[in-house]
N, C-alpha and C positions, 0 to 999 in steps of 0.2 A: 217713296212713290215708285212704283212699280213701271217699267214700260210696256211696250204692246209687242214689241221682238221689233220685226222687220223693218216699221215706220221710223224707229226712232233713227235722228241726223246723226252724222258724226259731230262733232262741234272740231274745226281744224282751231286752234287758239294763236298759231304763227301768223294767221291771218289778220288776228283782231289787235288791229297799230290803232292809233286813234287819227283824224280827220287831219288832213293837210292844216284845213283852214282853222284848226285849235292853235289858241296863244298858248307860247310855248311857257308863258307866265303863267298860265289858268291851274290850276291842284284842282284832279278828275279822283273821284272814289279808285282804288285799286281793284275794288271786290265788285263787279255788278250786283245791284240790288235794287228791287223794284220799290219806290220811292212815291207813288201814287196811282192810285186805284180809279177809274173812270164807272161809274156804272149810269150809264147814257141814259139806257132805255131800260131796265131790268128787272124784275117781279116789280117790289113796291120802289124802287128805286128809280128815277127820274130826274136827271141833268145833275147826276151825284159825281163832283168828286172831291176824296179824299189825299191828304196827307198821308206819308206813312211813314215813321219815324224810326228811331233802333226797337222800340217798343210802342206800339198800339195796340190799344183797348176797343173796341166799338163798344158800343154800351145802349142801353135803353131798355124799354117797355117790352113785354111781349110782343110781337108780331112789328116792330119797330125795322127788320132788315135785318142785325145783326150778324144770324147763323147766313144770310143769303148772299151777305158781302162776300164773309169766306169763302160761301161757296163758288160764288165768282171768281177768285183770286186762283182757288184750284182747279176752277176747271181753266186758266189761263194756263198756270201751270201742267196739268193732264198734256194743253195741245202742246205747250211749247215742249213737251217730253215726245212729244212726235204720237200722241194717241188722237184715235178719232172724235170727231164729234158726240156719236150716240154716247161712247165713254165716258168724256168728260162731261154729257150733259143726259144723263140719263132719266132727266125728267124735263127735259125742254120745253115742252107745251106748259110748262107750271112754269116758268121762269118771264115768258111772254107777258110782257103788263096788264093788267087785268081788263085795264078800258080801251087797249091799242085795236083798232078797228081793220080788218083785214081788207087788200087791196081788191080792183077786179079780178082777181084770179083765186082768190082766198088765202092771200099770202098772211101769215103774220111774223114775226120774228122780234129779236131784244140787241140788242146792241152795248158791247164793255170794250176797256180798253185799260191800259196801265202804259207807265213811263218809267223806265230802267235807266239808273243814273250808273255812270260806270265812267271806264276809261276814254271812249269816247264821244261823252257827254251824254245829256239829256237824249234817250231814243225813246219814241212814243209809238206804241203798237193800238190799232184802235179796228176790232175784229164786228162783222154785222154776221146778226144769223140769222137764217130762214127756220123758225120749227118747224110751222104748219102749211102747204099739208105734207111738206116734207124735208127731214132735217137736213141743210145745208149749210156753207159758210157761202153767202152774197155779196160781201165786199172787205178786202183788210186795205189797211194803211202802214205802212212804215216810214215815220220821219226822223230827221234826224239836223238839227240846227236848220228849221227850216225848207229844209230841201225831203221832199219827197222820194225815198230810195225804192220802195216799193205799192204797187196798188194791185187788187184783183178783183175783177169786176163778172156778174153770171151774164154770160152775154146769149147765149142759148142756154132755157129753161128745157128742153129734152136732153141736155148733155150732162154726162155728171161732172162738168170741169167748170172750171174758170176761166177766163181770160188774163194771166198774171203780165206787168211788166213792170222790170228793175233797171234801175239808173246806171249806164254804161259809161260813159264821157268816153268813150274812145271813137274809131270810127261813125258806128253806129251808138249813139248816144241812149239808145233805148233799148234791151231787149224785150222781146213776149215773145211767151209761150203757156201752153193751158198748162193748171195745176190742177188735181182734184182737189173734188167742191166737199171733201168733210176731213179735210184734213189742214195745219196751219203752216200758210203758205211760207212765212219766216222761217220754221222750223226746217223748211226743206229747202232753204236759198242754199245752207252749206255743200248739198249735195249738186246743186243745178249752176252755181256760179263758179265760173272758172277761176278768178282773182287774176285777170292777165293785165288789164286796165286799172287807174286810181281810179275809177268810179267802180269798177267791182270790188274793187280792195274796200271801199267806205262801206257799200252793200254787205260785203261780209261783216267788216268788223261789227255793222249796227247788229245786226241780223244774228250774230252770235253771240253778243253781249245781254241781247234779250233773249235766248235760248239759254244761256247759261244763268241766269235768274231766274228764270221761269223754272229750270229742272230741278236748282238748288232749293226744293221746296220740300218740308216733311209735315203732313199733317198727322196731328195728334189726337186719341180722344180714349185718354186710362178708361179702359172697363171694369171697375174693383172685383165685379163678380167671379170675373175670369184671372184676375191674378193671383185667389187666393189657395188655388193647390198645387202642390209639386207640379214638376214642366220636364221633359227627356230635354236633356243636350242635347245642343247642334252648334249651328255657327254662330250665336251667339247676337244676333240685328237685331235690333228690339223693334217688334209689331205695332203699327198705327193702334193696336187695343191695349198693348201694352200687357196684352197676356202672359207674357214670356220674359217679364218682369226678374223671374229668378235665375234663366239661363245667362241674361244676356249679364246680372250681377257675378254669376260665376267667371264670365269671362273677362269684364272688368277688372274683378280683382285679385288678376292673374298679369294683363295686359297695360291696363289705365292704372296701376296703382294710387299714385296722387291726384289724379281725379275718383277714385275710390274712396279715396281716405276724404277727400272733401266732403262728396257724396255722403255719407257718412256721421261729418259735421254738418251741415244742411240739416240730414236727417231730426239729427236732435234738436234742432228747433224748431221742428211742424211735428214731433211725433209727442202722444203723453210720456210722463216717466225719461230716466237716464238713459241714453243712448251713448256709446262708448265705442260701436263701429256696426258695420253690414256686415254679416258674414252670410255664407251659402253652406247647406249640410247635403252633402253626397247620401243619395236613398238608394236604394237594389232597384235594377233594371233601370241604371243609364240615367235615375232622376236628380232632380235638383231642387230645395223649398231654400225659400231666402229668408235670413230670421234677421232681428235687430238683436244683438248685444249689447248687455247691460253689465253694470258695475255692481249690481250685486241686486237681491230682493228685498221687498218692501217688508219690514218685520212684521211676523206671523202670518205672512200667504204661505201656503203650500207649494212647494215645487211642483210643476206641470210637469205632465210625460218628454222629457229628451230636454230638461232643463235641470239644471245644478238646485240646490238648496239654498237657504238664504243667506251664508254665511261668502260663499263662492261668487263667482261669474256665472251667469245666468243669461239663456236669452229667451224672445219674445217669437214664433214665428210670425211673416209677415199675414197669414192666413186668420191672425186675430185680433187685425189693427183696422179699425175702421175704415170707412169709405173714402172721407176724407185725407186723411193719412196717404194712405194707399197712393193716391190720384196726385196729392203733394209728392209724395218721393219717385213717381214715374215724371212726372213734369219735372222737377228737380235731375234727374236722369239724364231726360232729353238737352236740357240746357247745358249739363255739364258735361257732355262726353263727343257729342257731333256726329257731322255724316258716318264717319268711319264705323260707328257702333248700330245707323240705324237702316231698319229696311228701306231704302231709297235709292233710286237710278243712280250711280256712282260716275263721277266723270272725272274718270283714270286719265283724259288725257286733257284735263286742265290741272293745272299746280293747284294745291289747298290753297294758297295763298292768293289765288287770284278768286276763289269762293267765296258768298257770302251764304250760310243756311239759313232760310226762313222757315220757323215752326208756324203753323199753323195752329191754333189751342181753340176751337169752340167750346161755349160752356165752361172758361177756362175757372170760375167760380164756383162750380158743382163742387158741393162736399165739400167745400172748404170754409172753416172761419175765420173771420175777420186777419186772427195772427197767422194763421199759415199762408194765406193771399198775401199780405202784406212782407211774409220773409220772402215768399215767391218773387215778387214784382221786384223786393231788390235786385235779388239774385238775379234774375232777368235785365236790371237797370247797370247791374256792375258786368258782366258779361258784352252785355249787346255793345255796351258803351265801346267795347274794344274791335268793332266791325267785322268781326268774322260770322255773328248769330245775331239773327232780327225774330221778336216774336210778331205777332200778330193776331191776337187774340178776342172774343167776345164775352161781355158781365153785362150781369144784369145792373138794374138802375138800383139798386141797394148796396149793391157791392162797388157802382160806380164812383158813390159820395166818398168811400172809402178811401178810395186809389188814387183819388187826383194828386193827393199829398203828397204821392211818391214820386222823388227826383228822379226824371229819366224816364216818365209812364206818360205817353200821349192820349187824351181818353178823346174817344169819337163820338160824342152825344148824339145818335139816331132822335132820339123821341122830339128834339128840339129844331131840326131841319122841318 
């Protein structure tokens, strides 16, 4: 996920200790990770909230939520990366609940929140927005055991700010000061709080702990169409489309090797036919196609153009393996190699070890059957299980009955709320 330049916070991480008042007996996640989804007020959603586990499914009927959940959770993400409103909500008038009836002034708006469990415990961000007639942020909350460390309130509608104020305990136990009204005010407490006080010092750590959840976000969504021809080298980040499916294999398995080689093995059990490893073929003018390698051909096929005969090794370009396929071995990609390999806001100056990445996967059952979901959701369920990667995913209600079997997979039955 990309940032916006300027807006985005620094995240200081020396700041973020956890709370005086935590027992020093309590075991707090190492890695923030957002742990539950609020969707208050939100298209079809209404005093929703969710669970979120190392692995969640949401699931249901057409027009059930689903795709809207996610897109709630990214656009939480979007702000806590320090982008604007119109960005992360680039259709906000659709998002306003269908029957919510606009105030004397023609206000209307939706309201979400999430809760980031980390080293300093439970922190609950819970953000309101004005769509109509004009996109704003009208009130956030940040708690944290309790105690309210942040709130922002529109106190003049001709100004483009807020009214913010954060929990001081020093002196002055309170400060305020206006924030602007289309950006998220957490997001910017790094930059606005001194940490001179143990009440700024709590301020921050909440404050960063759900900034560094919120950035460690990568949404996904394989476009088959586009991964199936050669790609120029570059640096190798593999694309929210996953177009560039062969580049970033090139560098893989140069770099990742044994996560290559896994890769690889995965491969062979979502792809048809023998698979024996990934390799990448160097083409003129700087390009790259990614083939599967095989153990040898199926007696009496023809050798294909830049493939061996039947007696040899032989491989498959990935440009003639289905849709499915396809979209298994970029999802399979993303779960095994992490931030380091994909296009997203990088945060150099927190340790990997204090990271959790959440994939993002809408339509995570496009093109796939039954056996390839089912190696996926392992693979997902053995992974997540060791807290560094959380998926968070949407299937439909056919593919739902499927999945519940799988140890490790939390499934969110929309159609049944």
């Amino acid at each position: 996920m990309h940032s916006t330049g300027g807006s985005t916070p620094e995240v200081l991480s020396s700041s973020a200790s956890p709370s005086p008042s935590s027992s020093s007996s309590e075991r707090r996640p190492a890695r923030p990770a957002v742990t539950e989804l609020r969707l208050s007020a939100f298209a079809s959603h209404r005093a929703a909230v969710h669970t979120l586990g190392p692995v969640t499914l949401f699931a249901g009927a057409s027009g059930s939520g689903k795709s809207t959940a996610l897109r709630a959770y990214e656009a939480l993400a979007r702000l806590g990366a320090g982008e604007d409103l119109a960005t992360a909500f680039p259709d906000a008038a659709d998002r306003v609940p269908e029957r919510a009836r606009p105030d004397a002034q023609g206000r209307r708006g939706f309201r979400i929140g999430c809760t980031v469990d980390g080293p300093v415990g439970p922190v609950r961000l819970d953000v309101a927005v004005q769509a109509e007639p004009c996109l704003r942020v009208v009130g956030e909350r940040l708690t944290c055991r309790g105690r309210t460390l942040l709130t922002t309130a529109l106190r003049d509608p001709g100004r483009t700010s807020v009214q913010a104020e954060w929990h001081t305990a020093g002196a002055t136990p309170v400060t305020r000061a206006p924030l602007p009204d289309d950006l998220l005010g957490t997001a910017l407490l790094p930059l606005r709080v001194a940490g001179k006080t143990q009440g700024q010092l709590e301020v921050l750590a909440a404050a960063e702990q759900v900034v560094v959840a919120l950035r460690s976000v990568f949404a996904c969504d394989p476009r088959p169409d586009r991964m199936r021809a050669p790609v120029p080298t570059g640096e190798g980040r593999l694309r929210r489309g996953c177009d560039n499916l062969a580049e970033v294999l090139h560098r893989t398995r140069t770099d990742c090797p044994r996560r290559h080689a896994r890769l690889a093995s995965v491969a062979g059990a979502g792809c048809v036919g023998p698979v024996t490893g990934l390799g990448v073929e160097e083409l003129p003018g700087d390009r790259v196609r990614a083939v599967l390698e095989r153990a040898g051909a199926v007696a009496g096929s023809p050798a294909a153009p830049g493939e061996q005969g039947e007696r040899g090794p032989w491989v498959t370009p990935l440009g003639r393996l289905g849709d499915g396929e396809l979209r298994y071995l970029a999802l399979a990609l993303v779960l095994l190699t992490g931030p380091g390999v994909l296009a997203m806001d990088q945060l150099a100056e927190v340790p990997a070890a204090m990271r959790t990445l959440t994939v993002l996967a809408d339509r995570l059952d496009q093109g796939l059957d039954r056996r390839q979901l089912h190696e996926l959701l392992g693979l997902a369920a053995g992974i997540c299980a060791g807290g560094h990667i959380r998926l968070v995913g949407a299937v439909g209600e056919a593919a739902a009955e499927g999945v519940r079997e799988v140890p490790g997979v939390t499934v969110v039955d929309l159609s049944r709320e």
